[in-house]
Every structure is written in structure tokens, then in C-alpha cells.
C-alpha positions as CSV (number, residue, x, y, z in Angstrom):
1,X,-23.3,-2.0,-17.8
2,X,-22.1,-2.3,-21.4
3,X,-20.6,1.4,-22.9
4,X,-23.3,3.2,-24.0
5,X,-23.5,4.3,-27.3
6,X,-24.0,7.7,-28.6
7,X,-26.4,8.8,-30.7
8,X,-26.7,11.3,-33.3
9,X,-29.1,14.3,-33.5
10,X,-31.4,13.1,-35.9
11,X,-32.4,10.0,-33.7
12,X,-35.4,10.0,-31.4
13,X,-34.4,10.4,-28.3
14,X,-36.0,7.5,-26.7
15,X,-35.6,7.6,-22.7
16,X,-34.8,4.3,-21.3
17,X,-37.3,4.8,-17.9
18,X,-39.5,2.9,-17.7
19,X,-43.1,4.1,-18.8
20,X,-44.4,6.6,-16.9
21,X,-42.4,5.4,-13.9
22,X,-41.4,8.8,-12.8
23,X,-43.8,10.6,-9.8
24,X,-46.3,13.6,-12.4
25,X,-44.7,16.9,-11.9
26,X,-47.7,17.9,-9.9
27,X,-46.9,15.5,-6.7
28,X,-43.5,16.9,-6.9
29,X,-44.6,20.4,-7.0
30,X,-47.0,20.0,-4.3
31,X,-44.7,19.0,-2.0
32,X,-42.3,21.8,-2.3
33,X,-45.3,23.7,-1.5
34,X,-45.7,22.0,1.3
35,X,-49.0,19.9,1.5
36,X,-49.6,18.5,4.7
37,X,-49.3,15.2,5.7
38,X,-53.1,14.5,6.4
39,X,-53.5,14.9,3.2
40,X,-51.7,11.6,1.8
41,X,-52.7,8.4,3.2
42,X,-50.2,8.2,6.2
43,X,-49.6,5.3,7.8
44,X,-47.0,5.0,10.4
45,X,-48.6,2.4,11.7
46,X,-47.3,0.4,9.2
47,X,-49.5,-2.8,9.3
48,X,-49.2,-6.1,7.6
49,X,-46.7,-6.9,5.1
50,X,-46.2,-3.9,3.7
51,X,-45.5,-2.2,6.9
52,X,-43.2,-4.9,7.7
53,X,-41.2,-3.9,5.1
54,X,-41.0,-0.3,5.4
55,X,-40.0,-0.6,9.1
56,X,-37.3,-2.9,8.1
57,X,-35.8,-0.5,5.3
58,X,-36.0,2.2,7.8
59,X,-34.4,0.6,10.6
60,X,-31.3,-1.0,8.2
61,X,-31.0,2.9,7.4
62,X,-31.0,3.9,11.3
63,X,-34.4,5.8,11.1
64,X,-33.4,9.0,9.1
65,X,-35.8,11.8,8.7
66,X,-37.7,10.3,5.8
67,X,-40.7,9.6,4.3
68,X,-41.6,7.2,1.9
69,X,-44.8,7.7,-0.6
70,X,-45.9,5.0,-2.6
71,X,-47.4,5.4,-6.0
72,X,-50.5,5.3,-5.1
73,X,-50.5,8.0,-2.8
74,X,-49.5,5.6,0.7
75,X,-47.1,7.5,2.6
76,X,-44.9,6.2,5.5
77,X,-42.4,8.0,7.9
78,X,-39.5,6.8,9.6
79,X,-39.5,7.3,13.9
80,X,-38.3,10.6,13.8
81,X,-40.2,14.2,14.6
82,X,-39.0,16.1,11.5
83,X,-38.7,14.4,8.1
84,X,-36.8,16.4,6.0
85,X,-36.9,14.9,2.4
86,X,-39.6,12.2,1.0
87,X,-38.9,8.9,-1.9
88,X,-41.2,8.3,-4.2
89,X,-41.5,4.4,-4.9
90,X,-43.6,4.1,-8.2
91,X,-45.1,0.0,-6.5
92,X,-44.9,-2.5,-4.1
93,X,-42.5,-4.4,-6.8
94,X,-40.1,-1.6,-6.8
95,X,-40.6,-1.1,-2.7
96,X,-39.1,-5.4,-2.4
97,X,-36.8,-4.5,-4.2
98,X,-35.3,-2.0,-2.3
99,X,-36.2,-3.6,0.5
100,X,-34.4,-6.6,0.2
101,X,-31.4,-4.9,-1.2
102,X,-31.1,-1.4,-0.4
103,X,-27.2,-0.7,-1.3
104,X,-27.4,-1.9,-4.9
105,X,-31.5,-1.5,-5.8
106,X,-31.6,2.0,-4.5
107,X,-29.4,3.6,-7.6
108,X,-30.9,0.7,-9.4
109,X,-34.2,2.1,-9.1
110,X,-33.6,6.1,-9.0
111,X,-31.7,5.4,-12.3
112,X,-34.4,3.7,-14.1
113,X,-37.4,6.0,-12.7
114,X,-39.2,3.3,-10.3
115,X,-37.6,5.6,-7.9
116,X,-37.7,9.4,-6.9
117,X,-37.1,12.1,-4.5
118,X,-40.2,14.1,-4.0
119,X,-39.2,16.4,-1.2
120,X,-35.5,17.5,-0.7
121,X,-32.3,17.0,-2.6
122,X,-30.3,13.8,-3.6
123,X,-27.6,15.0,-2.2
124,X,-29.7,16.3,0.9
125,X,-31.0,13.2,1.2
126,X,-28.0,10.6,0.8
127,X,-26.2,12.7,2.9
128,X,-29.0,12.1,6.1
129,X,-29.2,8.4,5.0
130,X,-25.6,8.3,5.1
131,X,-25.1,9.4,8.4
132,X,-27.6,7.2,9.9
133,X,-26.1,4.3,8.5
134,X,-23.2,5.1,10.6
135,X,-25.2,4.3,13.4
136,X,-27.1,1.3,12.7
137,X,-26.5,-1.9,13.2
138,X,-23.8,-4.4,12.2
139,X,-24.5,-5.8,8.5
140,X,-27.4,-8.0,8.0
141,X,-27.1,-11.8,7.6
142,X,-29.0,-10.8,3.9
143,X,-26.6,-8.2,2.9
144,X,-23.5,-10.5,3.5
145,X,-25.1,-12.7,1.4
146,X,-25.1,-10.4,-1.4
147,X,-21.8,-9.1,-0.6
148,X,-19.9,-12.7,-1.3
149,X,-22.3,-13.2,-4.4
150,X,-21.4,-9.8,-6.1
151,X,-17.9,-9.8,-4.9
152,X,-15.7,-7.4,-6.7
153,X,-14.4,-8.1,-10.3
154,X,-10.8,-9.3,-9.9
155,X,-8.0,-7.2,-11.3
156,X,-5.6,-9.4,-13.5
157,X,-4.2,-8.1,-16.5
158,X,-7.0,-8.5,-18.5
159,X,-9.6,-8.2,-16.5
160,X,-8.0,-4.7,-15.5
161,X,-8.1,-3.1,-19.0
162,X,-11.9,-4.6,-19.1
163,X,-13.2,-3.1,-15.4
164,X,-11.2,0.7,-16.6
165,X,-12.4,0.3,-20.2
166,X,-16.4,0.7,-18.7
167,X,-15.4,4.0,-16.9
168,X,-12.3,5.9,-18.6
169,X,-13.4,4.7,-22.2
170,X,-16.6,6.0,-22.0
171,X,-15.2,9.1,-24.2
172,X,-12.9,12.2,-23.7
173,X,-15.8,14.6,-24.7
174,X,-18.2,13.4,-21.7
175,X,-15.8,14.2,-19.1
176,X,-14.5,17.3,-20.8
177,X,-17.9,18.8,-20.4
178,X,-17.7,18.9,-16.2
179,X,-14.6,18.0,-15.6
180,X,-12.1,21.2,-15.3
181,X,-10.2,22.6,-18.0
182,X,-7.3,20.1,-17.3
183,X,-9.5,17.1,-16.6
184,X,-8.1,16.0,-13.6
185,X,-10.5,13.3,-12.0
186,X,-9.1,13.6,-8.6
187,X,-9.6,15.3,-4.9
188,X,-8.8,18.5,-5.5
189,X,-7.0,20.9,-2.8
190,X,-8.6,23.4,-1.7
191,X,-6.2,26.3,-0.1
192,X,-9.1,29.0,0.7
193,X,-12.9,27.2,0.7
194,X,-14.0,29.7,-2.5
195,X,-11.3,28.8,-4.5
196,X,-12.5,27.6,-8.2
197,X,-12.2,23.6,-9.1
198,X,-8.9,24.9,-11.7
199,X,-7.4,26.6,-8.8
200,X,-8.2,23.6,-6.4
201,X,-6.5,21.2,-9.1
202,X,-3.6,23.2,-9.7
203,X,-2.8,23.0,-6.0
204,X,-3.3,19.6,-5.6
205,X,-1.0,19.1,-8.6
206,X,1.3,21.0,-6.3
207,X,0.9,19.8,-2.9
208,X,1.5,16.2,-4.7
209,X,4.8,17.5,-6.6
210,X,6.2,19.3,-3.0
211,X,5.6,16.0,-1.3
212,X,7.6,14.4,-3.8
213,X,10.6,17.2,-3.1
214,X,10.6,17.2,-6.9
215,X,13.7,19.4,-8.5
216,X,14.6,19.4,-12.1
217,X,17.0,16.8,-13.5
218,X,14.9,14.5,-11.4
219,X,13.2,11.2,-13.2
220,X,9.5,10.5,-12.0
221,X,7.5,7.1,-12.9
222,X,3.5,7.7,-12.7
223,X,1.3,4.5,-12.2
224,X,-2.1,5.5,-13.6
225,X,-1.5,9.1,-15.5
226,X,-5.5,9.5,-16.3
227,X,-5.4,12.5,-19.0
228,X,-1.8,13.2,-18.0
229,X,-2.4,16.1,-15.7
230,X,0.2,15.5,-13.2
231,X,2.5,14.4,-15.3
232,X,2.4,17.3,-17.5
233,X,2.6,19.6,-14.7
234,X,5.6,17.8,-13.0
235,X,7.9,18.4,-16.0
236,X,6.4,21.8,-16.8
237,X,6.9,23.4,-13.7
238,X,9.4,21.1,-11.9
239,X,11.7,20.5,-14.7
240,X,12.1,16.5,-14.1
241,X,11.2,13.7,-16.8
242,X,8.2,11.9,-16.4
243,X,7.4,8.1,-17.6
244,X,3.6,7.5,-17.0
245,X,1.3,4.4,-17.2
246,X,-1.7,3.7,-18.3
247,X,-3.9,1.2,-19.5
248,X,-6.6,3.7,-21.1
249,X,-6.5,4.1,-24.4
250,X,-8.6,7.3,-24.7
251,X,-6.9,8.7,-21.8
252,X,-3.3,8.2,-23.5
253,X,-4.3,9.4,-26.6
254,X,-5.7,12.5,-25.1
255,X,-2.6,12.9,-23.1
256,X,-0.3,12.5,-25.9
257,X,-2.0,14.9,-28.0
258,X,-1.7,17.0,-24.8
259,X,1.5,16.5,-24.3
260,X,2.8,17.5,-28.0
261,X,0.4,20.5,-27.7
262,X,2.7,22.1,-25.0
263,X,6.0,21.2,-26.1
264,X,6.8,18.4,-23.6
265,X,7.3,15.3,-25.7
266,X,11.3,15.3,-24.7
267,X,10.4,14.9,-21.0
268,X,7.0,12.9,-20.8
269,X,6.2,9.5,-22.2
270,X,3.0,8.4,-22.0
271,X,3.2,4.5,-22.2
272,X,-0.3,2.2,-22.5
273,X,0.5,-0.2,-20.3
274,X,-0.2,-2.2,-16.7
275,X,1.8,-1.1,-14.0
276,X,3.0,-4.3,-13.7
277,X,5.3,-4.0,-16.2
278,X,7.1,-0.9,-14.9
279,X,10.9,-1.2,-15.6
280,X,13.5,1.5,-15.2
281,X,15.1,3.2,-12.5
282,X,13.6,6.5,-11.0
283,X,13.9,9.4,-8.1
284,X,10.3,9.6,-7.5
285,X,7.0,7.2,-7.6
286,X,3.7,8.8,-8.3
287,X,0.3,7.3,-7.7
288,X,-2.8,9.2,-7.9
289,X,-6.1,7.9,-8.1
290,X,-5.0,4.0,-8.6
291,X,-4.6,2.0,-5.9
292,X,-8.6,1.5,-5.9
293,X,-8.5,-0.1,-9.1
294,X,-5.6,-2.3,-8.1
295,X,-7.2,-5.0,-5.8
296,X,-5.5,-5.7,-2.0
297,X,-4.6,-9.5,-3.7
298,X,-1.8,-7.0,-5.7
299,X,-1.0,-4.5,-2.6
300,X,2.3,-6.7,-2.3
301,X,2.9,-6.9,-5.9
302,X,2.6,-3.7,-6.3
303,X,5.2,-2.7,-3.2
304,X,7.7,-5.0,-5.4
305,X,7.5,-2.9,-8.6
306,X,7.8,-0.1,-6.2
307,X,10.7,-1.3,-4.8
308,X,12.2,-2.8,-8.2
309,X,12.1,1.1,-9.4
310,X,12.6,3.2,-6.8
311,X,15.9,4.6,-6.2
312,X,17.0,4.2,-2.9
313,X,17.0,7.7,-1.9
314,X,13.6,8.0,-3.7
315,X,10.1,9.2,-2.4
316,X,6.8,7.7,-3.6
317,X,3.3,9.0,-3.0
318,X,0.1,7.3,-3.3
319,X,-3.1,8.7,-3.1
320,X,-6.5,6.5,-2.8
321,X,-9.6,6.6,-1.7
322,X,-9.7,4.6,1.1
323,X,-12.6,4.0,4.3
324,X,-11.9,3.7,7.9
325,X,-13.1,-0.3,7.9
326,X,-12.8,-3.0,5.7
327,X,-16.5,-3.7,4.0
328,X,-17.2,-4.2,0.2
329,X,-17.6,-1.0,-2.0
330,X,-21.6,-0.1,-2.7
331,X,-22.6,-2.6,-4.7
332,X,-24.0,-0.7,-7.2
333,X,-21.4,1.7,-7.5
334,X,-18.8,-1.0,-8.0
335,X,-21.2,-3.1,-10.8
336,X,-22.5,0.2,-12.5
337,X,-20.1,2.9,-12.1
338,X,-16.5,1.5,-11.3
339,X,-16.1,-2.2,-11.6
340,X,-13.4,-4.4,-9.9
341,X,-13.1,-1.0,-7.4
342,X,-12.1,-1.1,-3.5
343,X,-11.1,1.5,-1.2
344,X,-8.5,0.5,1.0
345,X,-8.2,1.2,4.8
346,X,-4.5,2.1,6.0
347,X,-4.0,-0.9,7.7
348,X,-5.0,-3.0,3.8
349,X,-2.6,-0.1,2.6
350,X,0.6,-1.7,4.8
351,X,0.4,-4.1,2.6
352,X,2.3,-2.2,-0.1
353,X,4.6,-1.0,2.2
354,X,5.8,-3.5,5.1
355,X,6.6,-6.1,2.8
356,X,9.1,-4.3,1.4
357,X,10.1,-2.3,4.9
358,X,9.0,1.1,3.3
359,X,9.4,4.1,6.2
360,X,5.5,5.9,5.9
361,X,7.0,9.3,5.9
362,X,3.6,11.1,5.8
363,X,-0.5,10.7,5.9
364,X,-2.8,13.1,5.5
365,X,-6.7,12.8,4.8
366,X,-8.4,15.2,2.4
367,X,-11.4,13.9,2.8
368,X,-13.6,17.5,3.0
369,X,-11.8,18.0,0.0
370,X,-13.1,15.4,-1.7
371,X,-16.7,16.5,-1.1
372,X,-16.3,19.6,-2.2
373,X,-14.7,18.3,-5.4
374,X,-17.8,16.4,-5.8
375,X,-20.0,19.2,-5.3
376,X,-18.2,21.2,-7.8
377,X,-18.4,18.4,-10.6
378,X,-22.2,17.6,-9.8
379,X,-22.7,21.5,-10.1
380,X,-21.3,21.2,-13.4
381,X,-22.6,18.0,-14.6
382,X,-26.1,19.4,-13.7
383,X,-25.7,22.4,-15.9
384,X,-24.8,19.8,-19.1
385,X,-27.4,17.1,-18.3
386,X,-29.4,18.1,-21.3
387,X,-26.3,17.4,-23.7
388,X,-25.8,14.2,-22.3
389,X,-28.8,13.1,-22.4
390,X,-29.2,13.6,-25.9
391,X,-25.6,11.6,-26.1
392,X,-26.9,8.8,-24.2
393,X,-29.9,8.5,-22.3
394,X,-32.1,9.5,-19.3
395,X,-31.3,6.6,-17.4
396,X,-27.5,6.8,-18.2
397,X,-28.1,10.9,-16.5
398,X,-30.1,9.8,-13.8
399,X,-26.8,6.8,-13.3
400,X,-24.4,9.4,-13.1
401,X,-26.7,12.0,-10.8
402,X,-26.6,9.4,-8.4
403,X,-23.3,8.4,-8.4
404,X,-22.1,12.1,-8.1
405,X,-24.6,12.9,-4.6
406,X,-24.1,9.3,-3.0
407,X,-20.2,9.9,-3.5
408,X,-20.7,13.8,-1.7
409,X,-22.3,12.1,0.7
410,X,-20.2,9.2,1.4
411,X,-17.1,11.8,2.0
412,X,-19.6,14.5,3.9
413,X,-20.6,11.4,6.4
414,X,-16.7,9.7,6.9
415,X,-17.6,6.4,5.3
416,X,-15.3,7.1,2.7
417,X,-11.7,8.8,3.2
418,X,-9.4,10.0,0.4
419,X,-5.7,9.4,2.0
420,X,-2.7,11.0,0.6
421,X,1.0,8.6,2.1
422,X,4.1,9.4,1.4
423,X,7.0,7.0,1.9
424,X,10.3,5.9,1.3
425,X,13.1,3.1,1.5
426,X,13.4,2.0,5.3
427,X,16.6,3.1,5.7
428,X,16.3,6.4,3.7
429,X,17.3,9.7,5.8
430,X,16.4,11.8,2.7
431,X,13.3,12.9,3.8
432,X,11.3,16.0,4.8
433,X,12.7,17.0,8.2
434,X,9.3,19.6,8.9
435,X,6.1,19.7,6.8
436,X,7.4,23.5,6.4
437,X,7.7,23.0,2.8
438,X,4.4,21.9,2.1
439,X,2.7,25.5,2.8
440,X,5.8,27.6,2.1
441,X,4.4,29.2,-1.2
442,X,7.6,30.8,-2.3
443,X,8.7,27.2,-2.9
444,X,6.0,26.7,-5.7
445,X,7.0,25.8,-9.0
446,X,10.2,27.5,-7.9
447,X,12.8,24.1,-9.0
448,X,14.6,25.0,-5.8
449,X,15.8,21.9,-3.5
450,X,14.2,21.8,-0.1
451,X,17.5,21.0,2.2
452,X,17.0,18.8,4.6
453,X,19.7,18.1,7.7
454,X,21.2,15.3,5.9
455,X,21.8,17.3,2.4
């Protein structure tokens, strides 16, 4: 997908769905009313070719409650008593498609219109098609197929600014419109489950500085700064001095600007560059939101800079998405929505850190977190999807709907994991004796030094 291009008021603004592909509102309406099955053409006998197909879609999804209703009024079910939300597949075309292969055609289609939900939610729905998944069978001979011919964009140098420029260069004003009021594109932390998206990111700003032990004087490198968030908040509230990488140039601008805006340009430099090319010598190493973007083929590369860095009484955190076993991201999340992307397990993770004999100090998995995150930004990205689409496009909203519910539902079912590790130099004693001072509020932003028994 190349950027898309905005366009000004004036301009006609042309969806890019196909023609009359969507479902008439009336079918939509009449099934949250409720019309009764008899009513369609329903076939769960699913003869001939076309039942062929269906069957097979429904068992690679593990028979979820679903129905599926063809545009011209056809309607199948899956083997289970209560169907809970019903797609709308505009023809047999779009239907092959899907069919043949589900993890990339299915956002393919909802984006461009050929495919819709009818009865339900998105989210609803991914979230039931998710967890079946997770009990159907191995991978299909087809789908590894597809897997080694749509393999993940490499991350070199170059190919790195490319696969960060499609996502992160979109433009500062997109994200600023759901994002919160520090645009922090991370898991949040949520301390109390009705705590606002800025209160959830200013903790996890928090909980990331306190695993650091952070204290002022102290010098912190950040590998992927995003908007500069974290690092901002480091050397406001923790006194220390922050160097901070990045290889998005609307991101550093933004942070820069930022930066200058609340007096912090004499402890944070915001430098456009790879991590690779970290130099210097620091107390801390901070890595939020990264290590997908980085590749596993640079996991021991990037434990080097680490360890090239790191002071040896120094603590590093990175926090990644990550997944419990070792399969390609969605397809069409990785080609539309974050190219060159791969979440780790733990075990691909050891790759940073046994090389260079790094002691994992700490692990914890906000996954639930990351959900709810996601369910705060689609709440707000749905409240602005009229300005965007008169930015972009329809198809560019309907992209970015599905992105936002298939990532809720990836974190609600377990096949994704968001994993927080804190580590240091092998032979390092300076580190946290207790988690005590991870919850210990009074320690907040206090620039006290949490004593450990070897202080």
C-alpha cells in the first residue's frame, strides 16, 4: 500500500469501494431486527462446489458461530446451534477468494466492500473467529504456501526506513486525532480497569521508568522513541538525560518540536537514526515498541549494540509484542498495515540476550492491557471516521477499522502477547531484590534510589 494522499475539501470525495459492493442498508437493518432464518435461502446442506467451499472456510476457522450470506440472498451456517454474527460476501468471486486465502483476503475484502458484517460487531466477530482458530487444525499445506511466498519484508537499513515510512509517515495529524493527548502508540497500563487511555499511558510511562530504577544524573539510550513520549517523561520526572533513536522523520520532528515546547532540549536528543548505529555509553537501555520491527535475523545484532552501550551495572527493558509460537504475522496485517513486522516468542527473544549472557531480570505479560488499549483507540478512531475519510478514503477507514478489531481480538484470544523483560549484564548484582518497587506509589516520579542489598 503506497501512502495515501490527502485531499483537500473542495475535491469529490470519491470512495474507493467498489461499486455498489457494500450489502443495501435494508439487509443490514433487517437483520438487527432479527428476520428469521427461513426467510433467506439457507442451505447448510451445502451442496456442490459452492458448499464445498463454505464447509472448508468454516472448518480452517474451527466452526465458529457464523453465518455466511451471499449477495444474492444464499445463506450458510457453520455446525454450531447459535450463530451469533453473519458476513456478507457481495459473489462467488469474492467467496474464492476468501476461501482460498482467508488470513490475507478477509481484510482484503472487508476493506474494499466485497465484504461485510451483517449481524454483530467486527470486533464481536473476530474475536469468536479468533478463538476458534485456536482450536483448529495445524496450518494447511495451502496456507504454508502463501506463508513462504509473502514472507516478511526484510529489515536492513534501508529497507527499515521504507517498511516504518508506510506506517509512522503517514502524518502526525492522523494519529493525533485517536491517539491520546501524548501520542503514545503503545500498551498502556492500566492500574484500575476505568482508568482513562492518558491515565493508562502515564503509568505505563511509569511502570517502564521504575523497572529501569531510573534516578536523576542517570544517562538513558532509547531505541525507537515514536513521538518521544517516554523519553520526555524520563527526563521530566526522573531527572536523567535521554538520547533517543529514530528513523521517522515525522515522528522526530514532532518530538523535537515537543521537546523544545517543555523546556527539555538540555536533557533529550532526539537523533534520526537506525539503532544500529547507537554509540555512547549509558546507565539504562529503553526499548518500547521496536523489537517487532527489528527482524529475529538482527536479535543478535541488536544484543551487541546492547552490550556495546550498556554500562555494566546498567538495566535494559524491551517491550514487544510477541505470540506464544513461532508462525508468520497475518498476512495482511504485515503487507497493509505494518510491513517487514514479526512478533517474537520468548524463546526468538533469547536471542538478544544469551549471546551476550544477559541475566533476564524480569517478564511480565500485559496482554489484557493491550486489548483494552485497542478498544480505547478503536472507540476513538470510530468517533473521527468521518474526518478521515474525507482525508483519505473509505477504503483507507474500512483498512484501519479492521486492523484496530482483528488486533482486540488477537490480544482478547492469546494469539498475540505484549511482553515487557527486563535484563541486565550476567554478572550484574545491581538489580531489583523484590518487585516491591514496582507498585510502591510513593516512589513515583519521586527521583529517589530504590536500595537494593548490594547498594
Amino acid at each position: 500500500m503506497n501512502r495515501p494522499h490527502r485531499r483537500s475539501k473542495n475535491q469529490s470525495n470519491q470512495s474507493h469501494l467498489e461499486s455498489s459492493s457494500l450489502p443495501p442498508q435494508s439487509a443490514i437493518e433487517s437483520k438487527r431486527r432479527g428476520v428469521s432464518d427461513n426467510q433467506s435461502h439457507e442451505n447448510n446442506d451445502r451442496p456442490g462446489l459452492l458448499g464445498s467451499l463454505v464447509s472448508r472456510l468454516f472448518r480452517w476457522c474451527g466452526d465458529p458461530p457464523v453465518a455466511i450470506e451471499m449477495g444474492n440472498g444464499q445463506r450458510f451456517s457453520s455446525n454450531c446451534q447459535s450463530i451469533q454474527t453473519t458476513i456478507w460476501i457481495k459473489d462467488y468471486a469474492t467467496l474464492f477468494k476468501v476461501v482460498s486465502d482467508p488470513l490475507f483476503q478477509f481484510g482484503e475484502c472487508y476493506s474494499n466492500g466485497t465484504l461485510n458484517i451483517v449481524q454483530g460487531d467486527l470486533e464481536e466477530l473476530m474475536v469468536t473467529v479468533f478463538k476458534s482458530m485456536n482450536n483448529r487444525s495445524p496450518r494447511s499445506r495451502l496456507q504454508r504456501i502463501w506463508d513462504f511466498v509473502r514472507r516478511p519484508r526484510r529489515n536492513t537499513v534501508r529497507e527499515s526506513k521504507d517498511n516504518i515510512h508506510q506506517h509512522y509517515d503517514i502524518g502526525n495529524d492522523f494519529y493525533k486525532l485517536w491517539l491520546d493527548e501524548k501520542l503514545v502508540y503503545t500498551c498502556a497500563y492500566f492500574k484500575q480497569p476505568d482508568d482513562s487511555l492518558e491515565q493508562a499511558q502515564v503509568s505505563k510511562l511509569d511502570h517502564v521508568c521504575k523497572k529501569l530504577q531510573l534516578r536523576p544524573g542517570m544517562s538513558v539510550v532509547e531505541a525507537g522513541c515514536g513521538w518521544g513520549a517516554l523519553a520526555m517523561h524520563m527526563a521530566k520526572h526522573y531527572g536523567v538525560r535521554v538520547k533517543a533513536f529514530n528513523i521517522s522523520k515525522e515522528q522526530i520532528t514532532y518530538a523535537r518540536a515537543a521537546a523544545e515546547q517543555e523546556g527539555l532540549n538540555d536533557k533529550i536528543e532526539f537523533v534520526l537514526d537506525d539503532w544500529r548505529n547507537i554509540r555512547g555509553s549509558f546507565d539504562a537501555f529503553a526499548s518500547v515498541g521496536m523489537l517487532e520491527h527489528v527482524g529475529c535475523d538482527n536479535f543478535e545484532l541488536l544484543g551487541r549494540t546492547i552490550q556495546r552501550c550498556l554500562k555494566p551495572q546498567g538495566l535494559g527493558l524491551i517491550h514487544s509484542i510477541g505470540q506464544n509460537q513461532s508462525v508468520p504475522l497475518n498476512s495482511w496485517i504485515e503487507r497493509r498495515i505494518f510491513p517487514g513486522a514479526y512478533p517474537p516468542t520468548l524463546a526468538e527473544m533469547m536471542r538478544i540476550f544469551e549471546p551476550q549472557k544477559f541475566q533476564v531480570v524480569d517478564v511480565e505479560n500485559l496482554r489484557l492491557h493491550y486489548a483494552e488499549t485497542l478498544r480505547h483507540w478503536r472507540q476513538r478512531f470510530e468517533a473521527v471516521t468521518d474526518v478521515v475519510t474525507e482525508q483519505y478514503d473509505e477504503s483507507f477507514v474500512r483498512m484501519w477499522q479492521m486492523y484496530l478489531a482483528g488486533s482486540i481480538a488477537a490480544f482478547e484470544s492469546g494469539y498475540l502477547q505484549l511482553f515487557q523483560v527486563v535484563f541486565a549484564a550476567g554478572d550484574s548484582n545491581a538489580v531489583p531484590w523484590t518487585r516491591a518497587h514496582l507498585y510502591d506509589d510513593s516512589n513515583v516520579q519521586a527521583n529517589e534510589p530504590i536500595q537494593t542489598p548490594t547498594q
